[in-house]
N, CA, C and O atoms as a GROMACS GRO file, in nm:
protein
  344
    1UNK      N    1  17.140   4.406   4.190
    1UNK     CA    2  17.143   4.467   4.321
    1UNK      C    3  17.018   4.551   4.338
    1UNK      O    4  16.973   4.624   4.248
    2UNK      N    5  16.977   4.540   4.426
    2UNK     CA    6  16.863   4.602   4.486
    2UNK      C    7  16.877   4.733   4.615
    2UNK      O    8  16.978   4.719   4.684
    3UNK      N    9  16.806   4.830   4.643
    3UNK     CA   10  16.834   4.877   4.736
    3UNK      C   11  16.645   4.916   4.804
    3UNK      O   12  16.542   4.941   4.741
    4UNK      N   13  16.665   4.908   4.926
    4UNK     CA   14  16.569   4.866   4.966
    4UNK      C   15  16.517   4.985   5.086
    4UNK      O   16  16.566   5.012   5.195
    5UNK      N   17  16.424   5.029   5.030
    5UNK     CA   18  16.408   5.187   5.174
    5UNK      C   19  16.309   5.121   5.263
    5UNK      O   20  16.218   5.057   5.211
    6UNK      N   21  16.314   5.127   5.347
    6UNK     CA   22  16.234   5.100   5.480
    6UNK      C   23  16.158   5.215   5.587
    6UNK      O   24  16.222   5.251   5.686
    7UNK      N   25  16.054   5.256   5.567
    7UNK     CA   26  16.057   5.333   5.683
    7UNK      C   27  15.920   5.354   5.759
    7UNK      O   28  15.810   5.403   5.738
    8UNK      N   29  15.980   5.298   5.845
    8UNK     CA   30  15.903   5.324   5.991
    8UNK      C   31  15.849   5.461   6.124
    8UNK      O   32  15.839   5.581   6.097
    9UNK      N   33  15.828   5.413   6.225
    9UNK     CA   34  15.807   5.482   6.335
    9UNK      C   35  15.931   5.494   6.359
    9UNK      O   36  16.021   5.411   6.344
   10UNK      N   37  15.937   5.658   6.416
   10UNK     CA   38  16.076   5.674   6.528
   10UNK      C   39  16.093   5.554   6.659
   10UNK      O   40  16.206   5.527   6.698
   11UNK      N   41  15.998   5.502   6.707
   11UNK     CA   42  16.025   5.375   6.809
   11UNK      C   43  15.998   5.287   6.778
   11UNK      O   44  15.935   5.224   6.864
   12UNK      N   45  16.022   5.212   6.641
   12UNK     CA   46  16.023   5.101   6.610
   12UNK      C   47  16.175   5.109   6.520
   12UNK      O   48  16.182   5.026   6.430
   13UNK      N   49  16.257   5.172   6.531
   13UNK     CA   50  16.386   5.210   6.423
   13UNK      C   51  16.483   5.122   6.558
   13UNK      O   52  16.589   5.069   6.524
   14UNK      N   53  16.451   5.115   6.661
   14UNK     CA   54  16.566   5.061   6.746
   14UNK      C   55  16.532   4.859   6.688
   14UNK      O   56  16.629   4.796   6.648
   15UNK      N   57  16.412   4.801   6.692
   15UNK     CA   58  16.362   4.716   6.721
   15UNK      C   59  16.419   4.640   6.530
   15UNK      O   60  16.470   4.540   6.480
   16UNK      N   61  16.374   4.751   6.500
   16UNK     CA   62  16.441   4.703   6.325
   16UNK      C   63  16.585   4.689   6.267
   16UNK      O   64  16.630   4.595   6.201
   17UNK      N   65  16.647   4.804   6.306
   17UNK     CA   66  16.770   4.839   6.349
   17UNK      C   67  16.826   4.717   6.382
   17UNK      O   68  16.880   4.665   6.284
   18UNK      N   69  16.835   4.635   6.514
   18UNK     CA   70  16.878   4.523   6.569
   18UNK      C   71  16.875   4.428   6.499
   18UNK      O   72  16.976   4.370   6.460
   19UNK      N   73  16.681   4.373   6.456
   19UNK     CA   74  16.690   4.299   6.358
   19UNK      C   75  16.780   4.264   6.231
   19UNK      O   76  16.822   4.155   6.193
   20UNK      N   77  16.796   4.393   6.178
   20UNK     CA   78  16.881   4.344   6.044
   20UNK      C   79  17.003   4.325   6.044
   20UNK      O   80  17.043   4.238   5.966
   21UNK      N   81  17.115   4.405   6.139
   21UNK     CA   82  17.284   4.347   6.214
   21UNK      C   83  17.237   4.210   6.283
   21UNK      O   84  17.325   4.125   6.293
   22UNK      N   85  17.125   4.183   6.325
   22UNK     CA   86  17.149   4.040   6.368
   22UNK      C   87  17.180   3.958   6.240
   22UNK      O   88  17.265   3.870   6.229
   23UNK      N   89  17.081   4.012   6.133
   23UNK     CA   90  17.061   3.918   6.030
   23UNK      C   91  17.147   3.933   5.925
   23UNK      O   92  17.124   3.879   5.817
   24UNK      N   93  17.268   4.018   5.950
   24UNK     CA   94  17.412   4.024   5.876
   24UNK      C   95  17.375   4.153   5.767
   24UNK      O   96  17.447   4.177   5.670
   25UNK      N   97  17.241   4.238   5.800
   25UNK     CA   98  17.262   4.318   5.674
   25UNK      C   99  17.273   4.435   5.723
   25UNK      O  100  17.190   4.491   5.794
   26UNK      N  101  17.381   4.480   5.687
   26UNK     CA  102  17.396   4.672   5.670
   26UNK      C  103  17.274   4.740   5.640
   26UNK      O  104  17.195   4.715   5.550
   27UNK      N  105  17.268   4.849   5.747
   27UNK     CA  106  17.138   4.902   5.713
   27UNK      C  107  17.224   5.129   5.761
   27UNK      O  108  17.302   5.151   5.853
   28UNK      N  109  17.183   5.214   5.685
   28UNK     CA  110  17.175   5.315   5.730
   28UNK      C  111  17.090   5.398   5.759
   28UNK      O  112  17.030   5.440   5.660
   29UNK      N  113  17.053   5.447   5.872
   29UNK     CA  114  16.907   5.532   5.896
   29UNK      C  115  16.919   5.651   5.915
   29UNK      O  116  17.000   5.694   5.997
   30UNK      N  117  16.821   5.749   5.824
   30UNK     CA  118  16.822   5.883   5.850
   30UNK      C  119  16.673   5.906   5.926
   30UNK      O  120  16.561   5.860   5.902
   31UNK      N  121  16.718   5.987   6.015
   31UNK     CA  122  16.560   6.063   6.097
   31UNK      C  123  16.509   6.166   5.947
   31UNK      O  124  16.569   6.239   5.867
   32UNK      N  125  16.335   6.112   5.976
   32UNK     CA  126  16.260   6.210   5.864
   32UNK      C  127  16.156   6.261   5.921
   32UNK      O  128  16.152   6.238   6.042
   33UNK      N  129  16.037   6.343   5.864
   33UNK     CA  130  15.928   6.336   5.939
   33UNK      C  131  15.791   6.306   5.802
   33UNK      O  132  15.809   6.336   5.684
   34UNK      N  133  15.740   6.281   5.823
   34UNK     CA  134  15.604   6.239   5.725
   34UNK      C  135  15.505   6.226   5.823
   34UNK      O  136  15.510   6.234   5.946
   35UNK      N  137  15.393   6.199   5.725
   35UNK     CA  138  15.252   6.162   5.767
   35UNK      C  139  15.166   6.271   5.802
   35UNK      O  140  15.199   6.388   5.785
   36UNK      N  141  15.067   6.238   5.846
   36UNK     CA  142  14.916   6.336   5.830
   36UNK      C  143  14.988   6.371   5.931
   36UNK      O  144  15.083   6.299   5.901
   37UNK      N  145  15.024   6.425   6.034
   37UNK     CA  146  15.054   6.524   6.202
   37UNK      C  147  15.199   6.542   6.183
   37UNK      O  148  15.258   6.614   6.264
   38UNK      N  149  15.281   6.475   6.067
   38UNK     CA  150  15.397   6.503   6.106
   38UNK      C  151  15.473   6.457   6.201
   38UNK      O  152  15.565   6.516   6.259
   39UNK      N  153  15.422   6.320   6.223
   39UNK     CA  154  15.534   6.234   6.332
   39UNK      C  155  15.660   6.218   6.290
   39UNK      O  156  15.698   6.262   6.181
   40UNK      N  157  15.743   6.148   6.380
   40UNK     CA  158  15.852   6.145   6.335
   40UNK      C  159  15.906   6.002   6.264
   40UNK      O  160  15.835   5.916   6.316
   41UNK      N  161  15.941   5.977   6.228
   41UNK     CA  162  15.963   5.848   6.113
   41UNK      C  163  16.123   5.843   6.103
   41UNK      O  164  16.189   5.945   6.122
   42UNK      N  165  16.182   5.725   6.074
   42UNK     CA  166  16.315   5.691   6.031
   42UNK      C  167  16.271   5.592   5.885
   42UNK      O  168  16.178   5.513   5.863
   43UNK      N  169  16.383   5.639   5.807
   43UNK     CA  170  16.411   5.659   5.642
   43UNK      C  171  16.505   5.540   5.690
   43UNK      O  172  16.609   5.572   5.748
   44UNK      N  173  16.467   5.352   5.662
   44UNK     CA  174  16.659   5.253   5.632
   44UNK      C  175  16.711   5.276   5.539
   44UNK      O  176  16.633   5.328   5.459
   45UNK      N  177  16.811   5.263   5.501
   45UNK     CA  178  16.806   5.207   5.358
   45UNK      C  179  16.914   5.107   5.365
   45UNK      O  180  17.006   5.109   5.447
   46UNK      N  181  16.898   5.037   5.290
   46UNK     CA  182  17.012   4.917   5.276
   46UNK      C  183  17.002   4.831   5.129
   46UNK      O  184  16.901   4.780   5.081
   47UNK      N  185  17.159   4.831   5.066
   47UNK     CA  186  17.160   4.780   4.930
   47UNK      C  187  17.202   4.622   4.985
   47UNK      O  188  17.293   4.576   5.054
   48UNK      N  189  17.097   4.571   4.924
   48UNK     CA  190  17.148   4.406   4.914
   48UNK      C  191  17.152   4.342   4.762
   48UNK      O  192  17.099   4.396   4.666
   49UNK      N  193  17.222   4.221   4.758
   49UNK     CA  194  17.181   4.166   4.626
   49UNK      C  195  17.032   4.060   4.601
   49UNK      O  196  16.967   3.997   4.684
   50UNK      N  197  17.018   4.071   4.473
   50UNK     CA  198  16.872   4.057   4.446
   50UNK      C  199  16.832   3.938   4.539
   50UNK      O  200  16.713   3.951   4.569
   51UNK      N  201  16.889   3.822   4.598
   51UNK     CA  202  16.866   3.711   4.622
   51UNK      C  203  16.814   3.718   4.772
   51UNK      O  204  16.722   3.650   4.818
   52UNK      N  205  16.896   3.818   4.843
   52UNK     CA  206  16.856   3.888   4.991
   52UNK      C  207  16.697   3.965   5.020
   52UNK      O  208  16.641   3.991   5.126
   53UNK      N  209  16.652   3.988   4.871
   53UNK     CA  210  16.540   4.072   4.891
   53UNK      C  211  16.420   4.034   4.976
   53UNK      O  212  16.347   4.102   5.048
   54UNK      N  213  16.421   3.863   4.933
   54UNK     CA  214  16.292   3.838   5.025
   54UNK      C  215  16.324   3.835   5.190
   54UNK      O  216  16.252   3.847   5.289
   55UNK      N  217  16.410   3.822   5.180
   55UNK     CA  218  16.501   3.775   5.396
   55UNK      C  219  16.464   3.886   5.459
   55UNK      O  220  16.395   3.877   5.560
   56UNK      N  221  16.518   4.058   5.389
   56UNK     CA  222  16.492   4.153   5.411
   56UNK      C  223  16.370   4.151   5.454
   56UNK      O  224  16.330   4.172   5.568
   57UNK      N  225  16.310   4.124   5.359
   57UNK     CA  226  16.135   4.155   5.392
   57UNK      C  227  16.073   4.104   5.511
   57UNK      O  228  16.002   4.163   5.593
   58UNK      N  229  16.116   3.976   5.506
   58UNK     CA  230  16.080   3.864   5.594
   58UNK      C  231  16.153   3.908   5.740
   58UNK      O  232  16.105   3.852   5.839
   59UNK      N  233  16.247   3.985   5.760
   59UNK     CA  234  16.307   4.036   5.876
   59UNK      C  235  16.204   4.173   5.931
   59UNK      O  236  16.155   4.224   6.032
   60UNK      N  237  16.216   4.186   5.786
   60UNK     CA  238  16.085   4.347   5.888
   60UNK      C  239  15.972   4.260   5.925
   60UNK      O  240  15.942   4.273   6.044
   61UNK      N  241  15.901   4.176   5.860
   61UNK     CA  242  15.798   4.144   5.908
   61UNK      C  243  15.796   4.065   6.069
   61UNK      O  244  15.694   4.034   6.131
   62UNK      N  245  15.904   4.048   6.103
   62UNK     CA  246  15.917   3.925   6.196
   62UNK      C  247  15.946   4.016   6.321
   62UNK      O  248  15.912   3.996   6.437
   63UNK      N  249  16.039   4.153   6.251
   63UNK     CA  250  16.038   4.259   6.386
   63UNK      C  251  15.951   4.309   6.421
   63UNK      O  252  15.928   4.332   6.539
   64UNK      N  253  15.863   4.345   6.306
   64UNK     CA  254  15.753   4.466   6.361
   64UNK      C  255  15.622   4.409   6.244
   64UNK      O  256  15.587   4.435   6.130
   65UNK      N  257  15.578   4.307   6.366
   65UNK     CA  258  15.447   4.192   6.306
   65UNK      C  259  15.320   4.328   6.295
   65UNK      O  260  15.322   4.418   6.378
   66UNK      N  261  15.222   4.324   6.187
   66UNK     CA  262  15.078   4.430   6.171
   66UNK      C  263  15.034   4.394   6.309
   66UNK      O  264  15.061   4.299   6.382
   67UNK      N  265  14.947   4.515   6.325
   67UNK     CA  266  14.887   4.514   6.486
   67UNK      C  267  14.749   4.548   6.374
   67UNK      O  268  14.716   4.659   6.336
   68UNK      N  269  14.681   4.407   6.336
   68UNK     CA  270  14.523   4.446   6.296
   68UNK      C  271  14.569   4.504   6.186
   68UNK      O  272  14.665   4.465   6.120
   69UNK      N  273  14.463   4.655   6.151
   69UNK     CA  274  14.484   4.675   6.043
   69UNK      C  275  14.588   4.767   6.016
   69UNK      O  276  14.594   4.805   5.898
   70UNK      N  277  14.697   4.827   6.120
   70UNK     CA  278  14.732   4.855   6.162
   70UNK      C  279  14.910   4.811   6.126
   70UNK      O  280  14.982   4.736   6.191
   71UNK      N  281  14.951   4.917   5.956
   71UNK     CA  282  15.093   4.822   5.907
   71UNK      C  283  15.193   4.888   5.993
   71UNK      O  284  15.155   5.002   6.022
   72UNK      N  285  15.296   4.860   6.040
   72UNK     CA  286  15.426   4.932   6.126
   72UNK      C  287  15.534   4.994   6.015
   72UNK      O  288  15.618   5.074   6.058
   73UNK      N  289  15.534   4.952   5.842
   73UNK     CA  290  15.659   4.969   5.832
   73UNK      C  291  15.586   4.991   5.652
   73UNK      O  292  15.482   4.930   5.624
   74UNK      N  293  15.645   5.074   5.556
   74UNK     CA  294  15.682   5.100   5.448
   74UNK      C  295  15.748   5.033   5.380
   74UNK      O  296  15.858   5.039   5.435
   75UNK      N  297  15.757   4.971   5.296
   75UNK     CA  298  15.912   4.928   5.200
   75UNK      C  299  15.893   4.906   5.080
   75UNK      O  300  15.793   4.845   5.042
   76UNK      N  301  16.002   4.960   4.985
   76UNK     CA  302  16.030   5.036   4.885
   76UNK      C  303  16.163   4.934   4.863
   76UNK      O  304  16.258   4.921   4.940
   77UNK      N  305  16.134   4.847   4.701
   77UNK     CA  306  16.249   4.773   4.693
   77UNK      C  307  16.294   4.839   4.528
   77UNK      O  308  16.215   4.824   4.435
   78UNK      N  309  16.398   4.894   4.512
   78UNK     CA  310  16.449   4.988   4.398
   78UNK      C  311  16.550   4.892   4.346
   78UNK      O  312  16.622   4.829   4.424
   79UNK      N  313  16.560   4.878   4.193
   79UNK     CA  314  16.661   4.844   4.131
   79UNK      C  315  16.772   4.930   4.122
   79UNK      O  316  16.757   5.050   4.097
   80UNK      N  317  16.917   4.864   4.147
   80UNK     CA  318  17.019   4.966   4.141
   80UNK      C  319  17.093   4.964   4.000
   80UNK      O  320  17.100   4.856   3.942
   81UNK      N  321  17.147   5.076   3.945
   81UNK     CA  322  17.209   5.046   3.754
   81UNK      C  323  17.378   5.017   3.852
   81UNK      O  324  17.459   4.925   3.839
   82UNK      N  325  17.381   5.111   3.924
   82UNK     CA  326  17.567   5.120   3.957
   82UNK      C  327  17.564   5.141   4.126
   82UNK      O  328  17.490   5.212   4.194
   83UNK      N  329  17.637   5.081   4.154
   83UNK     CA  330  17.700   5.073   4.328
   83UNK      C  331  17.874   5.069   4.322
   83UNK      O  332  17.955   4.982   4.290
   84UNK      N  333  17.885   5.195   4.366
   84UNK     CA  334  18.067   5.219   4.401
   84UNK      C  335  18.088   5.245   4.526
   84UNK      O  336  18.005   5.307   4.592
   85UNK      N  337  18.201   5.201   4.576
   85UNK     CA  338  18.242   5.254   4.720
   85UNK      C  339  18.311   5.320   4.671
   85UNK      O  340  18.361   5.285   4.564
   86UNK      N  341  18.343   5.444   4.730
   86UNK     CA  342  18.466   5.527   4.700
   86UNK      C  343  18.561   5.554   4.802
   86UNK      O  344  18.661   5.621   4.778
   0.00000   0.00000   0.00000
């Protein structure tokens, strides 16, 4: 299992957001702020299993395509040891 952080622009979190419930994967987003001025940014995260990892990827890229040199999105793919629902 993998868990996978994503994070983007505050107006690109609707456009990504959509993307991945289209594409059947659970995603949860926290508002953050980063970067040189302190914009505002949204934190995904979503645990998939290892086999989902590339789709994931391939879904951000397809929502929020590079503008030039110009990347839209972060991602951070973490190995998980333990996943419980409680």
């Amino acid at each position: 299992m993998k868990m996978i952080i994503a994070i983007v622009h505050d107006n690109d979190a609707d456009i990504l957001t959509q993307a991945f419930t289209a594409a059947s994967f659970r995603v949860t987003r926290v508002a953050s702020t980063g970067g040189f001025l302190r914009s505002g940014v949204v934190t995904m995260l979503l645990g998939v299993d290892d086999d989902q990892v590339d789709a994931v990827i391939e879904t951000v890229r397809k929502a929020l395509p590079s503008k030039g040199d110009k990347k839209r999105a972060t991602v951070f793919v973490v190995p998980v040891s333990h996943f419980e629902q409680v």
